[in-house]
NUKE-344996 format. One record per atom (N, C-alpha, C, O): residue number from 0; residue in one letter; atom name; x, y, z. Coordinates in pm, whole numbers, plus 32768, in hexadecimal, padded with zeros to 4 digits. Layout:
<pts>
num;residuo;atomo;xx;yy;zz
NUM;A;CA;X;Y;Z $
...
</pts>
This chain:
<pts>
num;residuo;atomo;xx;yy;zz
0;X;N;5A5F;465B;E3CD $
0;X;CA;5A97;4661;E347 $
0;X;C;5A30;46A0;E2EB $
0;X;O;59BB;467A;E2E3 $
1;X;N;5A61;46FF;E2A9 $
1;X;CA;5A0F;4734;E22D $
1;X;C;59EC;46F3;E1D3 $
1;X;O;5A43;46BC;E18E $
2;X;N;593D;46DD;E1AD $
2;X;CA;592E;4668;E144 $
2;X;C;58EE;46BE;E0E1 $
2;X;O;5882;46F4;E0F5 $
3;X;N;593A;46CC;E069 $
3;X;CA;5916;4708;DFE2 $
3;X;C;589F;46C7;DFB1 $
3;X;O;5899;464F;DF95 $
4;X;N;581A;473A;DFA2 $
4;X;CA;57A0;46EF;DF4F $
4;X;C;57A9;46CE;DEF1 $
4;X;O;57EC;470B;DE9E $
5;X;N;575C;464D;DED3 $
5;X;CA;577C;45F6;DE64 $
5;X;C;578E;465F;DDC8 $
5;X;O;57FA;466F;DD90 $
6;X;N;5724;4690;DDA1 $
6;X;CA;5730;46ED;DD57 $
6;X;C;5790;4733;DD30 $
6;X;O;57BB;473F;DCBD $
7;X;N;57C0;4771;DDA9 $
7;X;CA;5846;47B9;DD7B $
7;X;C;58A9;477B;DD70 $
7;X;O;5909;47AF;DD35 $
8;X;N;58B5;46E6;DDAB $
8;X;CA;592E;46DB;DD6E $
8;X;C;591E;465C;DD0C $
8;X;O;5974;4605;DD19 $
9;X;N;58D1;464B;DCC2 $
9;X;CA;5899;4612;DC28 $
9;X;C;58C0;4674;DBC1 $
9;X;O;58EC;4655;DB52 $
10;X;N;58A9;4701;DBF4 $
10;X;CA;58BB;4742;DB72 $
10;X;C;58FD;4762;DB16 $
10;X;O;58EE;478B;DAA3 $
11;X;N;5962;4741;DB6F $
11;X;CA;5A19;4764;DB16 $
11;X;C;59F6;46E2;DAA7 $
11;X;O;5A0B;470A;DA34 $
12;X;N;59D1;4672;DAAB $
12;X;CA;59D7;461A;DA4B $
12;X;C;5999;463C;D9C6 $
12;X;O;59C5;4604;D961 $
13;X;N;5918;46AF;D9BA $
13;X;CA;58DB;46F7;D946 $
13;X;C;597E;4721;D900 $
13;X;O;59A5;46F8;D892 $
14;X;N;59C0;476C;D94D $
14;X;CA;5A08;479F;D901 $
14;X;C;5A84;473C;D8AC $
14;X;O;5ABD;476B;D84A $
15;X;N;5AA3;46B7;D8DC $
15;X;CA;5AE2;4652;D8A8 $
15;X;C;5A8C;461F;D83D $
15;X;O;5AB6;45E2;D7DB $
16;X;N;5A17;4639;D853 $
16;X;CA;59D3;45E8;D7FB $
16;X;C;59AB;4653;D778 $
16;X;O;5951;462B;D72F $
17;X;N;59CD;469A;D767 $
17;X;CA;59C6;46ED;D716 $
17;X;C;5A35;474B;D6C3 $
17;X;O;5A2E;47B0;D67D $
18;X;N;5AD1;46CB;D707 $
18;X;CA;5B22;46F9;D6CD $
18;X;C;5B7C;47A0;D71A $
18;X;O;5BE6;47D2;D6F4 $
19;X;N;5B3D;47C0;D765 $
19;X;CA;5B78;481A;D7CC $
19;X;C;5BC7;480C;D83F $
19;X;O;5BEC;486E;D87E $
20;X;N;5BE3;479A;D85E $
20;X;CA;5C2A;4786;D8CD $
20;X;C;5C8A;47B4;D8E2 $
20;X;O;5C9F;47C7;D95A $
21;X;N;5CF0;47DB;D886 $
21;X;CA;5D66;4827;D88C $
21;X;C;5D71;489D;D8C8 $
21;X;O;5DDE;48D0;D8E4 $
22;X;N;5CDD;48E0;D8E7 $
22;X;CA;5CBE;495D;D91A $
22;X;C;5D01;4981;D9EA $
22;X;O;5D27;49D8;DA38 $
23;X;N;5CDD;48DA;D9DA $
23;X;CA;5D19;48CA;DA85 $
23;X;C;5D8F;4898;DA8E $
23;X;O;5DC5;4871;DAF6 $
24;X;N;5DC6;4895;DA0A $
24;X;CA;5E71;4870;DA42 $
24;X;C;5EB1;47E2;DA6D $
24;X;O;5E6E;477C;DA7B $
25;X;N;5F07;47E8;DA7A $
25;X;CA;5F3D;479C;DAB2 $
25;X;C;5F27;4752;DB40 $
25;X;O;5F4B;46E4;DB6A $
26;X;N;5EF3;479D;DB67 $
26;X;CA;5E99;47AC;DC0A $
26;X;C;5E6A;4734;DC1E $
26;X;O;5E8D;46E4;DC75 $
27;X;N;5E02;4722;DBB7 $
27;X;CA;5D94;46BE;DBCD $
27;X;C;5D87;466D;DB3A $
27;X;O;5D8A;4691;DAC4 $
28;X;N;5D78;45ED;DB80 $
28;X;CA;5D71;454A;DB2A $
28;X;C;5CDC;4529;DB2C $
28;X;O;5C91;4531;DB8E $
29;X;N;5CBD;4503;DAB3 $
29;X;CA;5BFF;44F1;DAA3 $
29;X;C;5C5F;4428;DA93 $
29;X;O;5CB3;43FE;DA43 $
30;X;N;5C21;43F2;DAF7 $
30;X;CA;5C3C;4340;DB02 $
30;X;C;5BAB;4315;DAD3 $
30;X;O;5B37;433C;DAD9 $
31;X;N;5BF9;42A9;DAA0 $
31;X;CA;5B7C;4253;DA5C $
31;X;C;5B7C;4217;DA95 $
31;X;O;5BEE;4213;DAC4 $
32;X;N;5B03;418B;DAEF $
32;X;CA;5B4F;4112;DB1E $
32;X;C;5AD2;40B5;DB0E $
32;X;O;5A72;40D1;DAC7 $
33;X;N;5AD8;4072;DB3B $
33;X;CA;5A2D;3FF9;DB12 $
33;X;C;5A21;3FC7;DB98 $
33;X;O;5A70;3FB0;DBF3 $
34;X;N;59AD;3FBE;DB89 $
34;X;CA;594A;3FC9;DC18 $
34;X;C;5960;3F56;DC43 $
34;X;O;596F;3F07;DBE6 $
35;X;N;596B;3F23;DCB8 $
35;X;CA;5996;3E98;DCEB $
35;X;C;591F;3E7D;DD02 $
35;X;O;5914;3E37;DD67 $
36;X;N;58AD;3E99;DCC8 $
36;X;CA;5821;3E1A;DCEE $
36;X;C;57C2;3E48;DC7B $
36;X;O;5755;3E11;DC85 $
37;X;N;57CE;3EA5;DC09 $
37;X;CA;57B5;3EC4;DBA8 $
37;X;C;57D1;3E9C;DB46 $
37;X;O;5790;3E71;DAE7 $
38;X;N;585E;3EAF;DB61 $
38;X;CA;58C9;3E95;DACA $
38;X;C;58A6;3F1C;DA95 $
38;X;O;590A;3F45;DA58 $
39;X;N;5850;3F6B;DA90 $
39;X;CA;586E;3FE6;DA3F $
39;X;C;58C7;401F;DA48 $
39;X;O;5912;4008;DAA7 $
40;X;N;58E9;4095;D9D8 $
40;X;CA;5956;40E5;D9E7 $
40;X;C;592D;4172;DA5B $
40;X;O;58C1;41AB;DA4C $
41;X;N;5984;4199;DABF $
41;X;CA;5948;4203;DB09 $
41;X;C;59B8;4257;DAE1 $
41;X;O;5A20;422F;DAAD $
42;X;N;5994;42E0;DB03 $
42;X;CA;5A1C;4351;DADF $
42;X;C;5A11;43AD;DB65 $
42;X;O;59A0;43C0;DB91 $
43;X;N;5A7F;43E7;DBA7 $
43;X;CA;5A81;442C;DC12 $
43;X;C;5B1B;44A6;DBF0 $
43;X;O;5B88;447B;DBC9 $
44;X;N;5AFF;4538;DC0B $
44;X;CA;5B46;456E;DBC4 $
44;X;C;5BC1;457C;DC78 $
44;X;O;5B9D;45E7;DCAB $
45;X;N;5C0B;4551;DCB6 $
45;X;CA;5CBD;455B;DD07 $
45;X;C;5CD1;45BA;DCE2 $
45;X;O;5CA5;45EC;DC7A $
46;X;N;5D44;4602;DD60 $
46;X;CA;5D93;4654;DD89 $
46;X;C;5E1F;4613;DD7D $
46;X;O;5E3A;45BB;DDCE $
47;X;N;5E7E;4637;DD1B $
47;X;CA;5EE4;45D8;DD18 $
47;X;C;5F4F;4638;DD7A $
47;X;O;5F52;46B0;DD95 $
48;X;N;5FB4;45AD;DDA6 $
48;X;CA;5FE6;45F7;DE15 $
48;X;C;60AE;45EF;DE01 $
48;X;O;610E;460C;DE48 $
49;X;N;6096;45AE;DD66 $
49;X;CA;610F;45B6;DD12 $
49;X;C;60E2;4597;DC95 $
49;X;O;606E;4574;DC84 $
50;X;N;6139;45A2;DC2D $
50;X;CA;613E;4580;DB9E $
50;X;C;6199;4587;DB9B $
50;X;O;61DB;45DA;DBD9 $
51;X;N;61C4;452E;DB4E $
51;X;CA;6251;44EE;DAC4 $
51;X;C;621F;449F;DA64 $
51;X;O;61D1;4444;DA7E $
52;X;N;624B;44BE;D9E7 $
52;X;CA;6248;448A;D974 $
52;X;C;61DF;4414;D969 $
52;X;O;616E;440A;D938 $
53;X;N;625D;4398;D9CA $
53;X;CA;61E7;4329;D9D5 $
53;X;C;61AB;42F7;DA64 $
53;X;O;6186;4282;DA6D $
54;X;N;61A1;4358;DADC $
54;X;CA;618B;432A;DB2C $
54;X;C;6129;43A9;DB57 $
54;X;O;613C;4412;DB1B $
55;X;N;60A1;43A2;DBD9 $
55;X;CA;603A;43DC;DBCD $
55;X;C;6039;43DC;DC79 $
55;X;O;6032;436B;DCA9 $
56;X;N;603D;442C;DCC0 $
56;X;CA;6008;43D6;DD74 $
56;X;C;5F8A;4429;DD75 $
56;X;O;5F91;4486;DD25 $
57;X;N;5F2E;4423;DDAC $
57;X;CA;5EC9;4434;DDE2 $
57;X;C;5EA4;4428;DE7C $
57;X;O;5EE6;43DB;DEC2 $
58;X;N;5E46;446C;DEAE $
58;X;CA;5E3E;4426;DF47 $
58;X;C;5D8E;4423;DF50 $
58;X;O;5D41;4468;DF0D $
59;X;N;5D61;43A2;DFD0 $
59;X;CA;5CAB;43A0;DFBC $
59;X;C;5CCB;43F6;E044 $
59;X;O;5D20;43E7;E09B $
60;X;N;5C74;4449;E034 $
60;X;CA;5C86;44BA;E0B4 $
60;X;C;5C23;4483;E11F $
60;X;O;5C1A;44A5;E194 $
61;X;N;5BC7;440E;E0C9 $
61;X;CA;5B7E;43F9;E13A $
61;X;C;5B7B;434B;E159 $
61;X;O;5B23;42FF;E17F $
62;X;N;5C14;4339;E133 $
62;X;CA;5C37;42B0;E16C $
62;X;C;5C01;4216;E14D $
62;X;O;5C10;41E7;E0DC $
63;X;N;5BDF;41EE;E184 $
63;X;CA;5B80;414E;E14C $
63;X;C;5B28;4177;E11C $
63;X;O;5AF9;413F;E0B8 $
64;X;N;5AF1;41E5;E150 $
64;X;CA;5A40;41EE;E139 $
64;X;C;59F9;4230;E092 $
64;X;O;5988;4232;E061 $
65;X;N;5A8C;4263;E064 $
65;X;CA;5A8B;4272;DFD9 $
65;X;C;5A76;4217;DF8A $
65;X;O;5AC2;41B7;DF8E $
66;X;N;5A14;4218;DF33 $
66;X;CA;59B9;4192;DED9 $
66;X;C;5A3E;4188;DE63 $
66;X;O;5A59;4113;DE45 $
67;X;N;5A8D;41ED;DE21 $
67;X;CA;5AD1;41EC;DDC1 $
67;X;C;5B5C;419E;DE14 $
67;X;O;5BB5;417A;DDC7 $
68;X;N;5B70;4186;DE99 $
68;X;CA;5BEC;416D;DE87 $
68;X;C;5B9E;40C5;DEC9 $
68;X;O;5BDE;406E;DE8D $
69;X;N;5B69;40A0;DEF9 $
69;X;CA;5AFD;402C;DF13 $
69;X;C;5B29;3FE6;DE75 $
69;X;O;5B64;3F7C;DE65 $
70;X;N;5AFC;403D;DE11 $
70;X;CA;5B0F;402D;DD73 $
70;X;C;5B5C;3FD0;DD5F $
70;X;O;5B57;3F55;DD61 $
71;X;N;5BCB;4044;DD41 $
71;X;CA;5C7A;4027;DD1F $
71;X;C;5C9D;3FB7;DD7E $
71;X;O;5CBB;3F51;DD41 $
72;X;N;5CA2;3FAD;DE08 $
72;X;CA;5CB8;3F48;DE3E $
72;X;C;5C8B;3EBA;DDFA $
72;X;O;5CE4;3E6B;DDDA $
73;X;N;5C17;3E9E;DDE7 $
73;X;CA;5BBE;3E32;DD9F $
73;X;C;5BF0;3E23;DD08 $
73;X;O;5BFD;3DAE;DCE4 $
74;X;N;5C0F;3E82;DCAB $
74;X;CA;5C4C;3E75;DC0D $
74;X;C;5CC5;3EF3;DC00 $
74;X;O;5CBD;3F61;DBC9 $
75;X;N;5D0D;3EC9;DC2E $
75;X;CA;5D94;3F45;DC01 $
75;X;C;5DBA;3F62;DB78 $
75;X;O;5E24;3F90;DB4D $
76;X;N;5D51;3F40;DB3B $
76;X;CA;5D50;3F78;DABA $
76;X;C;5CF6;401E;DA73 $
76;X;O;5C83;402A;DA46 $
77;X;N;5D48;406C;DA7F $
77;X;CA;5D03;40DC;DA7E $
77;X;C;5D2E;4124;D9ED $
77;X;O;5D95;40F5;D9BE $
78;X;N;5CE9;4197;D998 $
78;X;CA;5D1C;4207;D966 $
78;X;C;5D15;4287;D9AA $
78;X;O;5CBE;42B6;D9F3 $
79;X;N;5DA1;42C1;D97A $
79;X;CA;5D9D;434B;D9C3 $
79;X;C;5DD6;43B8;D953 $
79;X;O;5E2C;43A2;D8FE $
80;X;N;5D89;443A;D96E $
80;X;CA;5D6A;44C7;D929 $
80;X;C;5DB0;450B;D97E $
80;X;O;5D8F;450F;D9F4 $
81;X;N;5E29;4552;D94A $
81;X;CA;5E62;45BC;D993 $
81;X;C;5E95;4619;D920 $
81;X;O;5EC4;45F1;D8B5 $
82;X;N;5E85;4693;D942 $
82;X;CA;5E41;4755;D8DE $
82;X;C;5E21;46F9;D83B $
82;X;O;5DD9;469F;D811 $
83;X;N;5E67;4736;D81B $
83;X;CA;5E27;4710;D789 $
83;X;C;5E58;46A1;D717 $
83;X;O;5E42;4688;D6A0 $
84;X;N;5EA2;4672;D77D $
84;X;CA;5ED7;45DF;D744 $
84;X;C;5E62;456B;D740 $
84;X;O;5E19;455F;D7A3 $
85;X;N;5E4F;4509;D6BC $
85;X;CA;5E1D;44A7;D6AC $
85;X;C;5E2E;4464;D737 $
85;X;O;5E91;446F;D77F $
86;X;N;5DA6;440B;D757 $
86;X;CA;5DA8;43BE;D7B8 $
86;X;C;5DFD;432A;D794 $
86;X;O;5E14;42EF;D72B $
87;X;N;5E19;4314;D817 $
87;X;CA;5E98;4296;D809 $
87;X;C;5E81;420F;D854 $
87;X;O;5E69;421D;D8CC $
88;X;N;5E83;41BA;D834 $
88;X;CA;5E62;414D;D87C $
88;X;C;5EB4;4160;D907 $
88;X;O;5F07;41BB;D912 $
89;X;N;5E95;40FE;D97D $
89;X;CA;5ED0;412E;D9ED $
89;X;C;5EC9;40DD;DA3C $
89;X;O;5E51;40CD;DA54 $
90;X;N;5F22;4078;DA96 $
90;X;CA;5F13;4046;DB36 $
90;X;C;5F09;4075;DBAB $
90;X;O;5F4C;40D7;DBD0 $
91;X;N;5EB2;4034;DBF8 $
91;X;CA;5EB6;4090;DC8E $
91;X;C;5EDE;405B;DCE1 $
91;X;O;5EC0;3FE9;DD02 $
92;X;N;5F49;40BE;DD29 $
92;X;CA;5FA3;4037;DDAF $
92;X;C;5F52;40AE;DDF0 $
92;X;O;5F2C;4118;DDBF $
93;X;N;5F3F;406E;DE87 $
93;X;CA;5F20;40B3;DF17 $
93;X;C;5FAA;4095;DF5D $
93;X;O;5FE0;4028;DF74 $
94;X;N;5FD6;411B;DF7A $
94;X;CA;6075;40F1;DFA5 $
94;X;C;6056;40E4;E04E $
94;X;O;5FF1;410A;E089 $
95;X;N;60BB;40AD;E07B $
95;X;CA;60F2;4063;E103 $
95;X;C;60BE;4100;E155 $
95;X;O;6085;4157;E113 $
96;X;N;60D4;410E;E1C6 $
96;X;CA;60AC;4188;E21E $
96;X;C;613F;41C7;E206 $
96;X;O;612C;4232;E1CD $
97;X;N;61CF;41B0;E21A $
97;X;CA;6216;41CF;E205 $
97;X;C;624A;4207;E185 $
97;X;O;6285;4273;E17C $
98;X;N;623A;41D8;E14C $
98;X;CA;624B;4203;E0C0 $
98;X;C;61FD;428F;E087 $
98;X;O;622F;42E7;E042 $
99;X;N;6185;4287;E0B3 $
99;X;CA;6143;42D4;E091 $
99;X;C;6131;435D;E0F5 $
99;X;O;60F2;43C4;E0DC $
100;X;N;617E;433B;E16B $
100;X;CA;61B2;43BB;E1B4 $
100;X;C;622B;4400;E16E $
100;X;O;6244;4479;E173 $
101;X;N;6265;43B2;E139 $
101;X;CA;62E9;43E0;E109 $
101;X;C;627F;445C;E05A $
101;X;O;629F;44C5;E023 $
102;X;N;622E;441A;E04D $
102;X;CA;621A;4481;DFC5 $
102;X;C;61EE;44D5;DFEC $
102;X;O;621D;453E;DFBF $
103;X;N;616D;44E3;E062 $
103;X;CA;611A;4541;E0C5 $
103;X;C;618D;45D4;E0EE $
103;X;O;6171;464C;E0F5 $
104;X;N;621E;4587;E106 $
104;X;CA;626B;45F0;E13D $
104;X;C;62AF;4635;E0EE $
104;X;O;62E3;469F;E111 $
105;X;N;62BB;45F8;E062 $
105;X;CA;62EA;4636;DFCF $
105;X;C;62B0;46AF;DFCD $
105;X;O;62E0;4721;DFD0 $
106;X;N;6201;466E;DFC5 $
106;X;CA;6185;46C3;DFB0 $
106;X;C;619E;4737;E001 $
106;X;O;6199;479E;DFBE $
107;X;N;61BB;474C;E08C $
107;X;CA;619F;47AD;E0D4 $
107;X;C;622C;4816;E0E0 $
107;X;O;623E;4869;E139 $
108;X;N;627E;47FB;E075 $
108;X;CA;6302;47FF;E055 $
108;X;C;62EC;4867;DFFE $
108;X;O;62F9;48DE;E01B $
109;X;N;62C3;4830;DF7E $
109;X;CA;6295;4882;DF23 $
109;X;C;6211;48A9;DF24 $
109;X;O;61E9;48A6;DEAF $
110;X;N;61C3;48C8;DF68 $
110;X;CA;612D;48EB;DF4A $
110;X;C;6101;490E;DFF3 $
110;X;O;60A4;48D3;E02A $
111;X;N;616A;4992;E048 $
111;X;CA;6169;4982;E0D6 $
111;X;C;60BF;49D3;E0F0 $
111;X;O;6063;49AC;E137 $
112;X;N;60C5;4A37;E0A9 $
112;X;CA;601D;4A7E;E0C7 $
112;X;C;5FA7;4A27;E092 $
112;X;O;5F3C;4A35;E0CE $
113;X;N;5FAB;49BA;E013 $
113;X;CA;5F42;4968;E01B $
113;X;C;5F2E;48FD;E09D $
113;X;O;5EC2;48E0;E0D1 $
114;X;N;5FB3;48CC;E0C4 $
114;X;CA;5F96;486D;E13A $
114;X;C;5F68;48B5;E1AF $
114;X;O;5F20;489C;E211 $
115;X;N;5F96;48F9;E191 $
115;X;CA;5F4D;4971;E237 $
115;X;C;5ECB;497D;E241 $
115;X;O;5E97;4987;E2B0 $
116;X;N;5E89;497D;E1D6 $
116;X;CA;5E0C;49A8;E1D5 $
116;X;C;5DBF;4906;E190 $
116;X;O;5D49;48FC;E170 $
117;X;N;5E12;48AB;E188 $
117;X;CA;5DE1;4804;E15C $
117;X;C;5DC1;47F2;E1F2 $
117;X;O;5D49;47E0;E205 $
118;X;N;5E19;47F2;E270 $
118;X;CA;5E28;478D;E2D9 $
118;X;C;5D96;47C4;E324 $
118;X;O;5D4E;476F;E358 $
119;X;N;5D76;4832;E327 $
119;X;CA;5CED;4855;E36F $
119;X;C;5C90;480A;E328 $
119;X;O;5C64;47A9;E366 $
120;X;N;5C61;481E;E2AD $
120;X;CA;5C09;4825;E27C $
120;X;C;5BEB;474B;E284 $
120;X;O;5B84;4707;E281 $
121;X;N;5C70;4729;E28F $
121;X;CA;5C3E;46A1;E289 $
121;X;C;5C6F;462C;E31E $
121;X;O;5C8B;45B5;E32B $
122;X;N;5C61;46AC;E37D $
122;X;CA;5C5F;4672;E3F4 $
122;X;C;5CD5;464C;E41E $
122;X;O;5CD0;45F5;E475 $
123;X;N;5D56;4677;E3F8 $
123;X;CA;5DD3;464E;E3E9 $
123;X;C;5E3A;46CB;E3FA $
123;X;O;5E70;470D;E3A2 $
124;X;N;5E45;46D9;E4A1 $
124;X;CA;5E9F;4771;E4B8 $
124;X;C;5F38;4747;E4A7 $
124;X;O;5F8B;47A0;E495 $
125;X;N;5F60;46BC;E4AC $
125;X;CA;5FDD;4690;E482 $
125;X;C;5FF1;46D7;E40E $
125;X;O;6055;471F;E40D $
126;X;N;5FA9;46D7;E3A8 $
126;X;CA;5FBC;46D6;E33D $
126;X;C;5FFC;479D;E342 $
126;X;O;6067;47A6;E306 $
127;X;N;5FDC;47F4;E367 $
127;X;CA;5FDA;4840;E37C $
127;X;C;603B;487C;E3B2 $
127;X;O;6070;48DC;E379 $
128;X;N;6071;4843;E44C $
128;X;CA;60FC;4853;E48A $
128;X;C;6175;484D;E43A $
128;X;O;6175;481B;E3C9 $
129;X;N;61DB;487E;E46F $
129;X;CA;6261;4874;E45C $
129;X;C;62B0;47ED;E479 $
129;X;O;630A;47BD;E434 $
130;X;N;6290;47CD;E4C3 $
130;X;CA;62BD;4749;E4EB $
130;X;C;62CA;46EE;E494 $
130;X;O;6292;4714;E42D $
131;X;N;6305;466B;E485 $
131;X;CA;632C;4626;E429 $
131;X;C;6276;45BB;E438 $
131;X;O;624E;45A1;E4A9 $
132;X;N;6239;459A;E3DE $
132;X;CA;61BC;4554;E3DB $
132;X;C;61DC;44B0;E416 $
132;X;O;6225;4459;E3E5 $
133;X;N;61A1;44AE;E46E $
133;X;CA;6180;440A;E4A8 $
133;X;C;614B;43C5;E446 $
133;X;O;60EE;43E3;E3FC $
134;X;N;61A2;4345;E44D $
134;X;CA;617E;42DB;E3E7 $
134;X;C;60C1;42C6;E401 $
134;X;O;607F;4293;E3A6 $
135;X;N;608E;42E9;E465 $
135;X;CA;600F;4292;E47C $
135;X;C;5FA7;430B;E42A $
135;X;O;5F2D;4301;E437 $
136;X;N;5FE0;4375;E3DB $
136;X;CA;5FAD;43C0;E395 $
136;X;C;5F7A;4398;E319 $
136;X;O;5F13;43B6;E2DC $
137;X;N;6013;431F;E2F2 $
137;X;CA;5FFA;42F4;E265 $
137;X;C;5F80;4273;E278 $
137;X;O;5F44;423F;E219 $
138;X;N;5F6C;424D;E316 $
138;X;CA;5EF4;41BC;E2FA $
138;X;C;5E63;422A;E320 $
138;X;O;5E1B;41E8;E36B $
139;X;N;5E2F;429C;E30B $
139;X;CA;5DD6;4308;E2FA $
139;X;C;5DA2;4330;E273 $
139;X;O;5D37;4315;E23E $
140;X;N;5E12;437C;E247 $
140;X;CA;5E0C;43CC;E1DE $
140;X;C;5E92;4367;E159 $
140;X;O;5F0C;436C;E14C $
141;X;N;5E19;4311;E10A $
141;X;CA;5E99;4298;E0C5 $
141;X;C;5EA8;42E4;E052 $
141;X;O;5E4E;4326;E01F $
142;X;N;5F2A;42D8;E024 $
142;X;CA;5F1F;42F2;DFB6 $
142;X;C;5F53;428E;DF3A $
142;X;O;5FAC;423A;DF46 $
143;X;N;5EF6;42B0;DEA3 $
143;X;CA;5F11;4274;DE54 $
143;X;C;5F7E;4270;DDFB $
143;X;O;5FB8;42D7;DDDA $
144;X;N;5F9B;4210;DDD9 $
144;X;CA;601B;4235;DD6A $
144;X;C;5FC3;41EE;DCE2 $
144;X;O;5F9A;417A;DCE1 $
145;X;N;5FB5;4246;DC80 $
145;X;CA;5F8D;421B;DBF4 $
145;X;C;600D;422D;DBA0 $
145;X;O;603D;428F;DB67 $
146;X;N;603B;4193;DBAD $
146;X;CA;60A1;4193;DAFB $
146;X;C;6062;419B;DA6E $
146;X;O;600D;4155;DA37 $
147;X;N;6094;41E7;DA52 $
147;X;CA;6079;420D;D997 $
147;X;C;60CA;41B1;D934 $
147;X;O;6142;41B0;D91B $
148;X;N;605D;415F;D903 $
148;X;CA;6095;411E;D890 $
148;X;C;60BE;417D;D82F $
148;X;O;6080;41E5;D816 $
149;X;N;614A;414D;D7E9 $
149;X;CA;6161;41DD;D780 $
149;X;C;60D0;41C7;D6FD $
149;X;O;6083;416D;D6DB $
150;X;N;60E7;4245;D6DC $
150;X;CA;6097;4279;D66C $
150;X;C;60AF;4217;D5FB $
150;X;O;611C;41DD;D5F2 $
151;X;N;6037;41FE;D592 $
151;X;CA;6064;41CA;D526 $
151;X;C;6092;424B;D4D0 $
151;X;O;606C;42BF;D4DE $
152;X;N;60EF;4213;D472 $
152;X;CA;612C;429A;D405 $
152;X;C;60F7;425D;D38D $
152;X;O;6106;4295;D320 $
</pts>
């Protein structure tokens, strides 16, 4: 599996933090979440793998061993930044393996040349095939569901 240096992938958060985030779109969610042995606030900038209004999925590409979803698991209380909308308060479910195959196949539905070139890079040729994705994909590669509290007006 391809492991992105820390560095590079910290950096997208300069640009949230400076009010630029909108620059990456819709694409990608800068999550807030608090450290389960800190309590601090940590920020990690996701690849979102849907958006709606009030709902957010995400996936940890690198499974348990991801400290942010370790996080969310421990306080499902998160904020989330997506393009240039105010950040929003937010819950984090880790959906069932099933469930979260069913969004994986949305994903590869609408977004067929990013998954093609997702399933190599993260050790995952299912992901890649034509074939309909094995549930034992979704207990690998989990994905998140962040609900969006509505906005205050």
């Amino acid at each position: 599996m391809l492991k992105i240096p820390r560095p590079l992938a910290r950096a997208p958060i300069m640009l949230y933090r400076l009010g630029l985030g909108g620059l990456l779109g819709r694409r990608f969610v800068l999550l807030e979440h608090r450290g389960r042995r800190s309590g601090r606030i940590r920020q990690v900038v996701l690849e979102t793998i849907s958006v709606a209004p009030d709902v957010v999925h995400v996936v940890s590409g690198y499974g348990e061993e991801s400290q942010w979803l370790r996080n969310v698991r421990a306080d499902p209380r998160v904020r989330v930044t997506c393009g240039w909308a105010r950040s929003r308060a937010a819950r984090a479910h880790v959906l069932p393996a099933a469930e979260g195959v069913a969004v994986l196949e949305d994903y590869r539905r609408r977004h067929p040349l990013a998954a093609r070139m997702l399933g190599p890079a993260l050790d995952l040729p299912a992901l890649a095939a034509a074939e309909p994705l094995p549930v034992t994909v979704g207990d690998r590669l989990l994905v998140v569901r962040l609900e969006l509290r509505r906005a205050q007006s």
